[in-house]
mmCIF file of the N, C-alpha and C atoms, coordinates in Angstrom:
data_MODEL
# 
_entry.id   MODEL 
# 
loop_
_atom_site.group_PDB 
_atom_site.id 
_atom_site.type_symbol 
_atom_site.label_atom_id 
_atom_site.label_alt_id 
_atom_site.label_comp_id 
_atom_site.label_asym_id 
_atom_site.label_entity_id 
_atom_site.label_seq_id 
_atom_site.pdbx_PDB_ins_code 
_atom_site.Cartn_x 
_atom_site.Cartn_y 
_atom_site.Cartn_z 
_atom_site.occupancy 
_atom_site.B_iso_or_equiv 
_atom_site.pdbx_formal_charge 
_atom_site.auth_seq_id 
_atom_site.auth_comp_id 
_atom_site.auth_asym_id 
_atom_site.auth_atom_id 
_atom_site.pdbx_PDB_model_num 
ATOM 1   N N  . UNK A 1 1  ? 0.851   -1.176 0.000   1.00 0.00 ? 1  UNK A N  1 
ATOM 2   C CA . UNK A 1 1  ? 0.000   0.000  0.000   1.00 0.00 ? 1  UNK A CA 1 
ATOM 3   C C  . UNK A 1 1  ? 0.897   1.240  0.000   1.00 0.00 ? 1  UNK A C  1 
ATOM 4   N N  . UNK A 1 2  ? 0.241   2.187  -0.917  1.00 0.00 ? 2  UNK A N  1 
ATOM 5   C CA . UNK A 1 2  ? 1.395   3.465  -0.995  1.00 0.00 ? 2  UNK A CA 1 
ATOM 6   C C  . UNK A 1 2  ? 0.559   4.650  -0.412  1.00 0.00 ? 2  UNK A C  1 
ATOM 7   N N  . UNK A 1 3  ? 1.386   5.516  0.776   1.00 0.00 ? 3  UNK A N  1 
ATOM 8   C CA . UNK A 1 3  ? 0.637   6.477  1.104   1.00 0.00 ? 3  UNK A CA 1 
ATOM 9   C C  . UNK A 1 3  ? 0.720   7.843  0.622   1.00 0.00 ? 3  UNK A C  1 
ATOM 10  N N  . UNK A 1 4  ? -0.073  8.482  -0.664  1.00 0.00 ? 4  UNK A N  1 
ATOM 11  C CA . UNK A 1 4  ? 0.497   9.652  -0.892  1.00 0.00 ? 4  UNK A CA 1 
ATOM 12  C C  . UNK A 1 4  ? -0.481  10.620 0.245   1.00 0.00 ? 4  UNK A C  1 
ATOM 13  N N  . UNK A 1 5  ? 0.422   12.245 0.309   1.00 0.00 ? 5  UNK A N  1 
ATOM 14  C CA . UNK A 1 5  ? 0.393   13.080 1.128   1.00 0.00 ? 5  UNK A CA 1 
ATOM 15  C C  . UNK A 1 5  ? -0.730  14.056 -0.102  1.00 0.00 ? 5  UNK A C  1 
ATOM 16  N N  . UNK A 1 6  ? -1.675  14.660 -0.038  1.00 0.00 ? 6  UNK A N  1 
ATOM 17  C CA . UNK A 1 6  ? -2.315  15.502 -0.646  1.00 0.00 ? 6  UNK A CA 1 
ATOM 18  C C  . UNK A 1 6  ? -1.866  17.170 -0.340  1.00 0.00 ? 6  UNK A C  1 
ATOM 19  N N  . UNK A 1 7  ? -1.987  17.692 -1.513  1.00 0.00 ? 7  UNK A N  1 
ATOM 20  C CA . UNK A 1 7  ? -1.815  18.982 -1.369  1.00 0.00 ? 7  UNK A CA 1 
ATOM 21  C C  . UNK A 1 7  ? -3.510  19.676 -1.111  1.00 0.00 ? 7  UNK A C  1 
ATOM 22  N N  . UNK A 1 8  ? -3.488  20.739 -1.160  1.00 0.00 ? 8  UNK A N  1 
ATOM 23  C CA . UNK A 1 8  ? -4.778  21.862 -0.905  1.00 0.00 ? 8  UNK A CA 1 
ATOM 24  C C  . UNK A 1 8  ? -5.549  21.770 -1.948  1.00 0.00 ? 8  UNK A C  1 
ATOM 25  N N  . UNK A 1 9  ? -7.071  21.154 -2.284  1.00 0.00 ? 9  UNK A N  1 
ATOM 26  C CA . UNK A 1 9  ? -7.364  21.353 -3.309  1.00 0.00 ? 9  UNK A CA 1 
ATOM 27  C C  . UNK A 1 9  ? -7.488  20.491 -4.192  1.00 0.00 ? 9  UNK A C  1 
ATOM 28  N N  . UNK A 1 10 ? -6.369  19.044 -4.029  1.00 0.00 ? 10 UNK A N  1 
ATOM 29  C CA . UNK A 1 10 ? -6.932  18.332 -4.755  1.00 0.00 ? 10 UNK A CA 1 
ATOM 30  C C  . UNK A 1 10 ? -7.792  17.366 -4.819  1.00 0.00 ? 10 UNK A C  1 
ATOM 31  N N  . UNK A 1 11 ? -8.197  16.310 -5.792  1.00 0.00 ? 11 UNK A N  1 
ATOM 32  C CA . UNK A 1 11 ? -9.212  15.382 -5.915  1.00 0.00 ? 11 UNK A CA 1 
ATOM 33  C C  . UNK A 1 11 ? -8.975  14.505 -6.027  1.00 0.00 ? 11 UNK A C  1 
ATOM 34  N N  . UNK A 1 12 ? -9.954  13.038 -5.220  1.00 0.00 ? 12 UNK A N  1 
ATOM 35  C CA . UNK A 1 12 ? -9.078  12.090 -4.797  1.00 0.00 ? 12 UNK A CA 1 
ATOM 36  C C  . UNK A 1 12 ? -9.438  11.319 -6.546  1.00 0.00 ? 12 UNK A C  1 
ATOM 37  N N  . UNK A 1 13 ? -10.240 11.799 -7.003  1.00 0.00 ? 13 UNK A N  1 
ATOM 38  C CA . UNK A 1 13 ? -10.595 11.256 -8.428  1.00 0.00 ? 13 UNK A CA 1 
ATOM 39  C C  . UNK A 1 13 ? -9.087  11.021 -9.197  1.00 0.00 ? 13 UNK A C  1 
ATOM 40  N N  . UNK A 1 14 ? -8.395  12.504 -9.120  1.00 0.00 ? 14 UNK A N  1 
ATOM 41  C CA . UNK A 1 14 ? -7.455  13.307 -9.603  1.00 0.00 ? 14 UNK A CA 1 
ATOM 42  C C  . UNK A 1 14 ? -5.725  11.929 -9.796  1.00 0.00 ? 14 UNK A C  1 
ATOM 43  N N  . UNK A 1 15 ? -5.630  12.225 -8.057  1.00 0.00 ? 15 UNK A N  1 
ATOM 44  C CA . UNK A 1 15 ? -4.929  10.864 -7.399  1.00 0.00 ? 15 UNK A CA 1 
ATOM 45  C C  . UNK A 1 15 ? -4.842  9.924  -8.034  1.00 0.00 ? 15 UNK A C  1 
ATOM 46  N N  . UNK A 1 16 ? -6.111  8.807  -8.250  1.00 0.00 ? 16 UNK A N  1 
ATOM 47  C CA . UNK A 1 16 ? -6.590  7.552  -8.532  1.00 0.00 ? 16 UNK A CA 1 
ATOM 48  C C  . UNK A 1 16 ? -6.067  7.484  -9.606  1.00 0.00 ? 16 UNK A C  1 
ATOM 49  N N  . UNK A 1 17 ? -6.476  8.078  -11.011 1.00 0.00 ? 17 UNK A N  1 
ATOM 50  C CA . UNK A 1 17 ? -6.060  8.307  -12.201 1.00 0.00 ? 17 UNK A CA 1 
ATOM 51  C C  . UNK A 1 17 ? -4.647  8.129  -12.321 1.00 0.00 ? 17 UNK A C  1 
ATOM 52  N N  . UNK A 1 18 ? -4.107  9.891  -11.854 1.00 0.00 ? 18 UNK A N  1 
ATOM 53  C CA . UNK A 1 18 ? -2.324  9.345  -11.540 1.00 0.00 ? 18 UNK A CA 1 
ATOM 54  C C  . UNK A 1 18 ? -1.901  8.116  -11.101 1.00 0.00 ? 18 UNK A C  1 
ATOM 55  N N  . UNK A 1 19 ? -2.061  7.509  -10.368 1.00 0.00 ? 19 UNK A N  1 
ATOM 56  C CA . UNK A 1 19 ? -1.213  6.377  -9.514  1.00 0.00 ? 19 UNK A CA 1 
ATOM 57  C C  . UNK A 1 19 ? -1.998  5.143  -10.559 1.00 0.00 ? 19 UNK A C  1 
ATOM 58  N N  . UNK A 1 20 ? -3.109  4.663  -10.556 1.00 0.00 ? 20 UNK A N  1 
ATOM 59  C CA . UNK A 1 20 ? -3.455  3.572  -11.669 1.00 0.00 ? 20 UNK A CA 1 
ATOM 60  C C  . UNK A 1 20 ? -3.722  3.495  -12.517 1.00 0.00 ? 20 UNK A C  1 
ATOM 61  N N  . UNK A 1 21 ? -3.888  4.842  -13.427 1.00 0.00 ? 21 UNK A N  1 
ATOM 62  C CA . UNK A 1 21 ? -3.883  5.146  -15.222 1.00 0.00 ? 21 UNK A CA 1 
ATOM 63  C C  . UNK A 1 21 ? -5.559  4.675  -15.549 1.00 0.00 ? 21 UNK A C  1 
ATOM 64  N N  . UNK A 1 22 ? -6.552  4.305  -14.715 1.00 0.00 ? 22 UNK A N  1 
ATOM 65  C CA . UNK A 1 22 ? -7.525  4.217  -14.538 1.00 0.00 ? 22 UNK A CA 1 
ATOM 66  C C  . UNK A 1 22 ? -8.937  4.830  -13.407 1.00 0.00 ? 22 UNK A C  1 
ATOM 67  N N  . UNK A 1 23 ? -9.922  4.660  -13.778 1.00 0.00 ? 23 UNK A N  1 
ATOM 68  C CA . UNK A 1 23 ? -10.628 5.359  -12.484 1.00 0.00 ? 23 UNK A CA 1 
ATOM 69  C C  . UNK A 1 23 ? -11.712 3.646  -12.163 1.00 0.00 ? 23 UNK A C  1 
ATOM 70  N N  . UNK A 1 24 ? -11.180 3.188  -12.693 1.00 0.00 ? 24 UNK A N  1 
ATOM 71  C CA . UNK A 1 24 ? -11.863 1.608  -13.010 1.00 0.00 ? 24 UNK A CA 1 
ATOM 72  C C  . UNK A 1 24 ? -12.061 1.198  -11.577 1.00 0.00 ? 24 UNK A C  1 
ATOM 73  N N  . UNK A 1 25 ? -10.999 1.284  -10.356 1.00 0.00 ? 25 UNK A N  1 
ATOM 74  C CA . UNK A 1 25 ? -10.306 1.197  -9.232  1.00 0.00 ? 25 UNK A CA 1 
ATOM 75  C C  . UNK A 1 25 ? -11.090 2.043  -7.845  1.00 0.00 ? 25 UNK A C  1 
ATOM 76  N N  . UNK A 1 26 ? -11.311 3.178  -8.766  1.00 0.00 ? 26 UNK A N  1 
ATOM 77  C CA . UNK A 1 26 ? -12.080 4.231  -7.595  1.00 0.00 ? 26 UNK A CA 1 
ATOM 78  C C  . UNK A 1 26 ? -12.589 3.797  -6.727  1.00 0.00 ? 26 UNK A C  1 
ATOM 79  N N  . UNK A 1 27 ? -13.620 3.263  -6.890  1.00 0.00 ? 27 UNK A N  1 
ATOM 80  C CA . UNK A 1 27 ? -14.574 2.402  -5.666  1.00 0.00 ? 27 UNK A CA 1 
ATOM 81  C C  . UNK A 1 27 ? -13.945 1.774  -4.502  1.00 0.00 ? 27 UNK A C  1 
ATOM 82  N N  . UNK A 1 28 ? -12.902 1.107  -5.025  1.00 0.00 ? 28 UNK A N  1 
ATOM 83  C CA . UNK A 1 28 ? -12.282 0.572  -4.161  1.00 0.00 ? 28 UNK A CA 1 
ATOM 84  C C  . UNK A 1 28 ? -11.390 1.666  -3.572  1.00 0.00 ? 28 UNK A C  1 
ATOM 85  N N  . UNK A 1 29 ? -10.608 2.482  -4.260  1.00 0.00 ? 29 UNK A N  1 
ATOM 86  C CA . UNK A 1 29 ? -9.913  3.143  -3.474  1.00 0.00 ? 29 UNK A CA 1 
ATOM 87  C C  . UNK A 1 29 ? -10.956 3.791  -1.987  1.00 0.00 ? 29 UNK A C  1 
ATOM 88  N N  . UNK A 1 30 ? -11.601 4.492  -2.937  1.00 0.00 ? 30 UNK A N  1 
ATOM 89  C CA . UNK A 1 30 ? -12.673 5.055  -1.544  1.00 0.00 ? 30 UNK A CA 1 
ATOM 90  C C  . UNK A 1 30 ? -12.909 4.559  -0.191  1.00 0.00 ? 30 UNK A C  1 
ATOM 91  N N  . UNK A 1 31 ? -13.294 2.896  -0.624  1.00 0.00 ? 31 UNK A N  1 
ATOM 92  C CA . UNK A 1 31 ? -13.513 2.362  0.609   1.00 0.00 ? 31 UNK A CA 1 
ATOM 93  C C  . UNK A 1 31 ? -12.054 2.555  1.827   1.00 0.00 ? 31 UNK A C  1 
ATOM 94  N N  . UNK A 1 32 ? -11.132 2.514  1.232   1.00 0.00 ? 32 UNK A N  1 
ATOM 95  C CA . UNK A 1 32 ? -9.414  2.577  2.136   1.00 0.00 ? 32 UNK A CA 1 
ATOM 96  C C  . UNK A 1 32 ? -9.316  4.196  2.456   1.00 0.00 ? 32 UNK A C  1 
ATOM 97  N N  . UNK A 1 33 ? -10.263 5.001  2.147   1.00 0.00 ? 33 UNK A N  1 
ATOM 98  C CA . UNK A 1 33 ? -10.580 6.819  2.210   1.00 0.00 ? 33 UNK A CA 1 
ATOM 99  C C  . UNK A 1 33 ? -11.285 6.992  2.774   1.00 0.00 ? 33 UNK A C  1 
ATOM 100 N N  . UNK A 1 34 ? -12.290 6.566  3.089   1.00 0.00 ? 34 UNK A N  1 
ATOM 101 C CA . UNK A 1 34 ? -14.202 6.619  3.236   1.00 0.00 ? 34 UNK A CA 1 
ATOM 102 C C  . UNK A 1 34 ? -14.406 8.396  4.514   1.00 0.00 ? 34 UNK A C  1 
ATOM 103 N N  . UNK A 1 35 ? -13.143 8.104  4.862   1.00 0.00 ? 35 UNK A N  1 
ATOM 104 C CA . UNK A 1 35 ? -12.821 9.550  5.811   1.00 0.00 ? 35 UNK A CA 1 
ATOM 105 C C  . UNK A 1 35 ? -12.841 10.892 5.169   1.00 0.00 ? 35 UNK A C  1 
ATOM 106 N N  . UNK A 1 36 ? -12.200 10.780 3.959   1.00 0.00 ? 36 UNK A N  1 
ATOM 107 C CA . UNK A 1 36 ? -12.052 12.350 3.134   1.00 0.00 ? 36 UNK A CA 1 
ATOM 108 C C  . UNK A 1 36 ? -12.886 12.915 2.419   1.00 0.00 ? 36 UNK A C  1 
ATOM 109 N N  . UNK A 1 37 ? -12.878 13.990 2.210   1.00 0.00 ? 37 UNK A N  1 
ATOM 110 C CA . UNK A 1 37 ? -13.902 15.137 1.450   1.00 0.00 ? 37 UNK A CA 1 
ATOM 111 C C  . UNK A 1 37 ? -13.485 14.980 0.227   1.00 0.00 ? 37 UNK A C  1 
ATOM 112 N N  . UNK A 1 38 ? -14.316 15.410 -0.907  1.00 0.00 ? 38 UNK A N  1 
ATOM 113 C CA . UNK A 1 38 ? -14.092 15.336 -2.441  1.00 0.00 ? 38 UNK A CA 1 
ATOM 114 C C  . UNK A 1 38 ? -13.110 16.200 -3.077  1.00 0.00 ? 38 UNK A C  1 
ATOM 115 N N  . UNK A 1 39 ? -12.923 17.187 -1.951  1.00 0.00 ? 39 UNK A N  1 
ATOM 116 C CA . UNK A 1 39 ? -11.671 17.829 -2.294  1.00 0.00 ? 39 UNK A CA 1 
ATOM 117 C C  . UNK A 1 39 ? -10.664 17.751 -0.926  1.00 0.00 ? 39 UNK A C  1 
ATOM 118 N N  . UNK A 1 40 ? -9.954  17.801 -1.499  1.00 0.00 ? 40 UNK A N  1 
ATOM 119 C CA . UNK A 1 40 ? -8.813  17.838 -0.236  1.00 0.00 ? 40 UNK A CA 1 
ATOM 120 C C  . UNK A 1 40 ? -8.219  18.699 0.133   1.00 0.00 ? 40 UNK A C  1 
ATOM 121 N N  . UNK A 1 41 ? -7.703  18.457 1.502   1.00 0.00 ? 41 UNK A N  1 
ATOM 122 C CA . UNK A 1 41 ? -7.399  19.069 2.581   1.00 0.00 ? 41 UNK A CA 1 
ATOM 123 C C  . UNK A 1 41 ? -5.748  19.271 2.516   1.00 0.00 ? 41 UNK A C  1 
ATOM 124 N N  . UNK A 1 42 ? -4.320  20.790 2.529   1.00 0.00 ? 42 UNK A N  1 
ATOM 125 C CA . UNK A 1 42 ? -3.342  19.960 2.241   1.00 0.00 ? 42 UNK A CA 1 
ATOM 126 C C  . UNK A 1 42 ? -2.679  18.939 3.738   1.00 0.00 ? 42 UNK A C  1 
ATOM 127 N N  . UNK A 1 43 ? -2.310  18.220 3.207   1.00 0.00 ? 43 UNK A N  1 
ATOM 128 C CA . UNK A 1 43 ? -1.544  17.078 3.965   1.00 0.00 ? 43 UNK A CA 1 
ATOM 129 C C  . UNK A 1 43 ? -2.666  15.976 3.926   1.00 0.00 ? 43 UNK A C  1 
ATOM 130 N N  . UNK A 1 44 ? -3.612  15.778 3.782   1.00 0.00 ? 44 UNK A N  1 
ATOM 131 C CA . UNK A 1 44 ? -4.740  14.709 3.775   1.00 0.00 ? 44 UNK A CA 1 
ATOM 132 C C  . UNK A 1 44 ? -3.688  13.503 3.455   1.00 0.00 ? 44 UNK A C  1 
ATOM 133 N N  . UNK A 1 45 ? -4.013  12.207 4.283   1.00 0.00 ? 45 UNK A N  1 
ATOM 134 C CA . UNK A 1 45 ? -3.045  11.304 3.427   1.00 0.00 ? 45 UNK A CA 1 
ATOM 135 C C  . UNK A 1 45 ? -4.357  10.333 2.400   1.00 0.00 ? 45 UNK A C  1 
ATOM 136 N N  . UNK A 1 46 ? -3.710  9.623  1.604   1.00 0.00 ? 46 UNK A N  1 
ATOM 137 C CA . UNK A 1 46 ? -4.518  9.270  0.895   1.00 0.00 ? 46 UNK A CA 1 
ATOM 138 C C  . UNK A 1 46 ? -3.947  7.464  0.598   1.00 0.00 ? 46 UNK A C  1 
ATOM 139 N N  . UNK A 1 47 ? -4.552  6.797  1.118   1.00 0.00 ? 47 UNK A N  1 
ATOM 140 C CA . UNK A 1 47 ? -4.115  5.183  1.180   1.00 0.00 ? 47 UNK A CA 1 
ATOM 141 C C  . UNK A 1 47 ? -4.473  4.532  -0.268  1.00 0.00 ? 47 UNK A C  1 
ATOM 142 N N  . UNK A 1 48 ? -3.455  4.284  -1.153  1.00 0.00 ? 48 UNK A N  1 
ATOM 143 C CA . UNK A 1 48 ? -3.467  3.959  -2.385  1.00 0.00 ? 48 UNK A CA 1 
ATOM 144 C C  . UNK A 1 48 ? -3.357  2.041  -2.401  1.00 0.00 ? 48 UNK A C  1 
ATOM 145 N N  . UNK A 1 49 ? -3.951  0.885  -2.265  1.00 0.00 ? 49 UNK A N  1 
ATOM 146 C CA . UNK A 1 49 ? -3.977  -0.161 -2.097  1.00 0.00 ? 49 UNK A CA 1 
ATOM 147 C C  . UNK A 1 49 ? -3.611  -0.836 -2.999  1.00 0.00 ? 49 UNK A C  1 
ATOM 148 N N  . UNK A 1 50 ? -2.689  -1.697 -3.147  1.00 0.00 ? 50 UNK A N  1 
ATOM 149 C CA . UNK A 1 50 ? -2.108  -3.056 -4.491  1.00 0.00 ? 50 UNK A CA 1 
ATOM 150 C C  . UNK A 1 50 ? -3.550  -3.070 -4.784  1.00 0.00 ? 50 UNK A C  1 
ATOM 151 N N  . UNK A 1 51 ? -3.932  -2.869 -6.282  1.00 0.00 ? 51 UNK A N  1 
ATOM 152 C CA . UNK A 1 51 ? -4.537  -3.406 -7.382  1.00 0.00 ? 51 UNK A CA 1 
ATOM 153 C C  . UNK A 1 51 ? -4.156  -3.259 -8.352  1.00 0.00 ? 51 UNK A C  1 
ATOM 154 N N  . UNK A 1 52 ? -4.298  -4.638 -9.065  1.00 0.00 ? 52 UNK A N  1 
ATOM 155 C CA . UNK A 1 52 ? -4.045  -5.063 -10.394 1.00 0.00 ? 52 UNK A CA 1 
ATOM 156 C C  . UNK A 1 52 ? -4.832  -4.539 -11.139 1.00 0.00 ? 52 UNK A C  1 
ATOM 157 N N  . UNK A 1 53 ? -4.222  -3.911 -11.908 1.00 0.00 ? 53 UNK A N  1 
ATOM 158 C CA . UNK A 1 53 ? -5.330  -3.046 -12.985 1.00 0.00 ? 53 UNK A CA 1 
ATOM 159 C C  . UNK A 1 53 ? -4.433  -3.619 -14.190 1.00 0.00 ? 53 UNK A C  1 
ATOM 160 N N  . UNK A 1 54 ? -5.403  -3.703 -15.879 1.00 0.00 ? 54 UNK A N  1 
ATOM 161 C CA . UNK A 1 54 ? -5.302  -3.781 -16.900 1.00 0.00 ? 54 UNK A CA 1 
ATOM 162 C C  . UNK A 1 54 ? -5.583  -2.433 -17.841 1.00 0.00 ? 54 UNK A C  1 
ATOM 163 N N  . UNK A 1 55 ? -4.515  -1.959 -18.188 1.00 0.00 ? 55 UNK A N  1 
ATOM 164 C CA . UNK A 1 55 ? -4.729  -1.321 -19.524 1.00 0.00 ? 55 UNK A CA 1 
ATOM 165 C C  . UNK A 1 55 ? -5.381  -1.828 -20.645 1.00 0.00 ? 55 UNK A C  1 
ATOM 166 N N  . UNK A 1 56 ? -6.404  -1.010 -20.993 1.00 0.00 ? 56 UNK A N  1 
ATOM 167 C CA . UNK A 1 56 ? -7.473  -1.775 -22.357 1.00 0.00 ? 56 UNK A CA 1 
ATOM 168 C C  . UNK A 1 56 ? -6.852  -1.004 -23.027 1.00 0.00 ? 56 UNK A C  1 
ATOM 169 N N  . UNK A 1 57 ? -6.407  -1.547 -24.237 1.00 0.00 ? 57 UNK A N  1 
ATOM 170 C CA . UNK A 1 57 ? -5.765  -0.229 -25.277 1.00 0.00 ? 57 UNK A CA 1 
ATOM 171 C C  . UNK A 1 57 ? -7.045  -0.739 -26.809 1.00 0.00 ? 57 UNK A C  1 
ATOM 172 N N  . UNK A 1 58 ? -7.078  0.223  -27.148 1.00 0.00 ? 58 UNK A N  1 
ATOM 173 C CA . UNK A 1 58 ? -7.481  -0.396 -28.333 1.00 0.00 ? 58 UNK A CA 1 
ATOM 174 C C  . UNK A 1 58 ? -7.164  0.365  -29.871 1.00 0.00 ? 58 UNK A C  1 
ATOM 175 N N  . UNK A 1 59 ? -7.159  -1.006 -30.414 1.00 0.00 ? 59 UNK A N  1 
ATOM 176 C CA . UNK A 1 59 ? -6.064  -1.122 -31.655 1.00 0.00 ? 59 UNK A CA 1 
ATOM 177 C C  . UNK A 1 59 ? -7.396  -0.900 -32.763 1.00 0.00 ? 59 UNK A C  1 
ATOM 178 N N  . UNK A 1 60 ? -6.924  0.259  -33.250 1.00 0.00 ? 60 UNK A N  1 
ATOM 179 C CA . UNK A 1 60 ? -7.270  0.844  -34.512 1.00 0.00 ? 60 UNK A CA 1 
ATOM 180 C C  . UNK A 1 60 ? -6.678  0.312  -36.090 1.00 0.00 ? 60 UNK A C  1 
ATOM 181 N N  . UNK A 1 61 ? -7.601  -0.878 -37.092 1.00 0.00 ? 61 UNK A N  1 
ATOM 182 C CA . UNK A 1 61 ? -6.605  -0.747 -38.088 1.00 0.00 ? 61 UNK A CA 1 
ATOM 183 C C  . UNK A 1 61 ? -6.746  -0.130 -39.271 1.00 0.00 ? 61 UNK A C  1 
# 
């Protein structure tokens, strides 16, 4: 589990994205958050949990 530190302002949407290149995950992140506001507080920590996520890419021919 990785703990990032939040600055003033941001969104834990914001976070999620950065750290797993998906928002697929969100739900779950939340539940390991269920404490924080939709925007953040600075220093809020924010508990980022091992999940396996898949990149869907899709191939254009």
């Amino acid at each position: 589990m990785t703990k990032y530190i939040a600055h003033e302002g941001e969104r834990l949407d914001q976070i999620v994205y950065k750290h797993y290149k998906t928002l697929d995950v969100f739900a779950q992140v939340l539940k390991f958050n269920a404490r924080l506001k939709p925007i953040l507080a600075d220093k809020d920590i924010v508990y980022l949990p091992t999940i396996k996520t898949e990149i869907k890419k899709e191939i254009k021919w």
